[in-house]
C-alpha positions in Angstrom: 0.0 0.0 0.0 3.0 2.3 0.6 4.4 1.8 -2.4 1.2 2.6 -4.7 1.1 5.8 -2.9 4.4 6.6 -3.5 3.9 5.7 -7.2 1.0 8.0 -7.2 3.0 10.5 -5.5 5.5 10.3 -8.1 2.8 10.6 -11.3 1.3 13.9 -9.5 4.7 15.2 -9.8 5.3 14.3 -13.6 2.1 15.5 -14.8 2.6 19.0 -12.3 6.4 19.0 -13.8 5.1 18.3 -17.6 2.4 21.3 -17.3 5.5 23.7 -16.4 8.0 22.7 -19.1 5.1 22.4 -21.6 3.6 25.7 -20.8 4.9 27.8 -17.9 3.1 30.8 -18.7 -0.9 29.3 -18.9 0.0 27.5 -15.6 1.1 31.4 -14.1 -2.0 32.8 -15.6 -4.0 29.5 -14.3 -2.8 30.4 -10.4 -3.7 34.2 -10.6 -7.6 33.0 -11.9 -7.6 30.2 -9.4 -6.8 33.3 -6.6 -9.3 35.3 -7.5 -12.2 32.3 -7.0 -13.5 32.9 -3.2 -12.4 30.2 -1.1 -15.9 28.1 -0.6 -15.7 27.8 -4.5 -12.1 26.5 -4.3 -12.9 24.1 -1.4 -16.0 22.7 -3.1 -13.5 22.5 -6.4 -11.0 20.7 -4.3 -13.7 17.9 -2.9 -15.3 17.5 -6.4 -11.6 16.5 -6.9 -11.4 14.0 -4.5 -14.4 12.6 -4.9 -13.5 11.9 -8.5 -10.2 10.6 -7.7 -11.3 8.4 -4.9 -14.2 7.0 -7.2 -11.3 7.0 -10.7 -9.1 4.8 -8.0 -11.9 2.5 -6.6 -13.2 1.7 -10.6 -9.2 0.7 -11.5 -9.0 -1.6 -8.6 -12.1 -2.9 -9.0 -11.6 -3.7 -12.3 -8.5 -5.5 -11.7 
């Protein structure tokens, strides 16, 4: 179980690492909208996340 976080760990920082080499500036201009989103909206963003990764894990291992 540690290891598959790890790994996951490890793919969240290539795919943050591709988005800056591949376009630095979007990413820069992506931040300054993000700040100006009032912090409920970001929160709500951020558990809509989860809840999508939680159930995109769940379907992998279920399917496996």
């Amino acid at each position: 179980m540690i290891a598959e976080i790890v790994v996951a760990l490890g793919l969240v920082a290539v795919l943050e690492g591709l988005f800056l080499i591949l376009a630095p500036r979007r990413w820069e201009n992506l931040l300054r909208q993000l700040a100006e989103i009032p912090y409920d909206q970001r929160r709500f963003v951020g558990l809509v996340a989860i809840a999508f990764g939680v159930a995109l894990v769940w379907f992998s291992r279920s399917m496996l």
